[in-house]
KETORMAR-531908 format. One record per residue (C-alpha): residue number from 1; residue in one letter; x, y, z. Coordinates in Angstrom, 3 decimals, padded with zeros to 6 digits, always signed. Layout:
// KETORMAR-531908
SITE     i   aa          x          y          z
SITE   NUM    A          X          Y          Z
...
***
This chain:
// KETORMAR-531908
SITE     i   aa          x          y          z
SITE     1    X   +014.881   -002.089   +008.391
SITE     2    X   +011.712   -000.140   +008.656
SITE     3    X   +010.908   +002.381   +006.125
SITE     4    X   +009.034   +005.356   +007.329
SITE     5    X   +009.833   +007.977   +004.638
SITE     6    X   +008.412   +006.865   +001.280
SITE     7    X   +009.144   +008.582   -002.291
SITE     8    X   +006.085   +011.476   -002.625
SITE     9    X   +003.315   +009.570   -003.552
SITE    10    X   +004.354   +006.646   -002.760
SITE    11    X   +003.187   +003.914   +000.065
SITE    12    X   +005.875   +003.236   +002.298
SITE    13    X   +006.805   -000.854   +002.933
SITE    14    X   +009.485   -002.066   +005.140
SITE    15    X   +012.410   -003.820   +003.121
SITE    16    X   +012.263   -007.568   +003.025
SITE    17    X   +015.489   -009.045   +004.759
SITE    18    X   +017.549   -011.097   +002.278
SITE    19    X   +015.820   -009.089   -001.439
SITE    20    X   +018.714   -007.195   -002.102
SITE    21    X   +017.190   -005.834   -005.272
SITE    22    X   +018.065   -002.128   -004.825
SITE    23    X   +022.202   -003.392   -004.287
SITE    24    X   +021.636   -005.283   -007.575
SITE    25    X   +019.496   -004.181   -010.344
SITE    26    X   +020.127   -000.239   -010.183
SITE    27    X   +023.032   +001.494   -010.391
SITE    28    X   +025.216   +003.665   -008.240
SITE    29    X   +027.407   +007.149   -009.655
SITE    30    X   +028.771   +007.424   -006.103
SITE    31    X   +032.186   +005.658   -005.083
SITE    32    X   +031.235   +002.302   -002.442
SITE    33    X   +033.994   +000.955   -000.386
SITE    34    X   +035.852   -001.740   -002.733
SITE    35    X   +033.715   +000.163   -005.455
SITE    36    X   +035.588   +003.301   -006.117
SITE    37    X   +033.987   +003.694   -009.496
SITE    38    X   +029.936   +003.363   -008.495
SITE    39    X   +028.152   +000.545   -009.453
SITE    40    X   +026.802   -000.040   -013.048
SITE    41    X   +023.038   -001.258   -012.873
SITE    42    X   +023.024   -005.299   -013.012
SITE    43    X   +025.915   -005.815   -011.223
SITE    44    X   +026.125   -007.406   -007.285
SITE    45    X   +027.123   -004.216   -004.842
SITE    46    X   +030.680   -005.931   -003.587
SITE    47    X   +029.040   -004.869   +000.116
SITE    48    X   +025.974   -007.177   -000.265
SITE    49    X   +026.697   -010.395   +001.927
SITE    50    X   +025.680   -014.020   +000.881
SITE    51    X   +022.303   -013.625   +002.319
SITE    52    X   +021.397   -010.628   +000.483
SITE    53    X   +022.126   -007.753   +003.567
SITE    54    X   +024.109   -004.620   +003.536
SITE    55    X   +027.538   -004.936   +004.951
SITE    56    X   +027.708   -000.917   +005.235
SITE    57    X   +023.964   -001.218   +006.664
SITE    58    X   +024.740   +001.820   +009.599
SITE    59    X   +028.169   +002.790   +008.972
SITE    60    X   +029.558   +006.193   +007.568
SITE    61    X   +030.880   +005.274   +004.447
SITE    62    X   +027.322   +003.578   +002.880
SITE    63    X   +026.642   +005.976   -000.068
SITE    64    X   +023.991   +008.968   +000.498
SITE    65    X   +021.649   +007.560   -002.077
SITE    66    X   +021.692   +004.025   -000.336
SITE    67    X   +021.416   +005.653   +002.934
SITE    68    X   +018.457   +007.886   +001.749
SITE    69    X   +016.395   +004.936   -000.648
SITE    70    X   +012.522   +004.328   +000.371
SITE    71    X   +010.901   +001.159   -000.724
SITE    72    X   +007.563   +001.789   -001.517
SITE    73    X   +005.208   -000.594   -002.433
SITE    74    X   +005.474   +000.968   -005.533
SITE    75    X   +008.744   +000.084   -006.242
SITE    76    X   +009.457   -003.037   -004.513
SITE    77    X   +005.741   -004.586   -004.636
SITE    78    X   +005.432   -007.233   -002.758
SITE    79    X   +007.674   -010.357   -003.956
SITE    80    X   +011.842   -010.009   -004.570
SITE    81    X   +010.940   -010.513   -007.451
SITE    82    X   +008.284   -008.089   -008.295
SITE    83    X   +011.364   -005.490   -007.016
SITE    84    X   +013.478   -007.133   -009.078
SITE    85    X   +011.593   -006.610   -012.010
SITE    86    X   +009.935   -003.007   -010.853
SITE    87    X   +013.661   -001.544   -010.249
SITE    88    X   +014.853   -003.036   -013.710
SITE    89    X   +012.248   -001.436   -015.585
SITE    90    X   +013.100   +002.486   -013.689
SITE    91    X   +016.646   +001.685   -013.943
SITE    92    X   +015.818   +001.147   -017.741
SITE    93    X   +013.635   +004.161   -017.858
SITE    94    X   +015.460   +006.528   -016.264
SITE    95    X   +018.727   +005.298   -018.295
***
């Protein structure tokens, strides 16, 4: 997936196939297919396949805020697990 509408402020990167940090470390008030409740930060998004992809990736019922999420170098730097670490801390943050 290419990203070509970044946070403000932000520079926009293209996801890296198989991270998967965003469907892991933060959390998610809306209700996800097999998720009726959200998501609570930490926990594996039930949609995320083995190698780390979006199973709703394109389909209706994939939550607004997944749909509308902008890596940004930012936020996801440039490792899986600089995003891994970079999401944990604004999950924490913005707790």
């Amino acid at each position: 997936m290419t990203v070509d509408v970044p946070l403000a402020g932000s520079s926009p990167v293209s996801c890296r196939i198989g991270c998967g940090a965003c469907c892991v470390v933060i959390s998610i008030s809306s209700a996800i297919p097999g998720m009726p409740h959200g998501k609570p930060a930490g926990v594996r998004c039930v949609q995320l396949t083995e190698d780390n992809r979006c199973g709703l990736f394109g389909l209706p019922e994939r939550p607004a805020i997944c749909v509308s999420f902008r890596a940004s170098l930012e936020q996801c730097g440039d490792r899986d697990e600089t995003a891994y670490r970079n999401l944990a801390w604004l999950e924490s943050a913005t707790a």
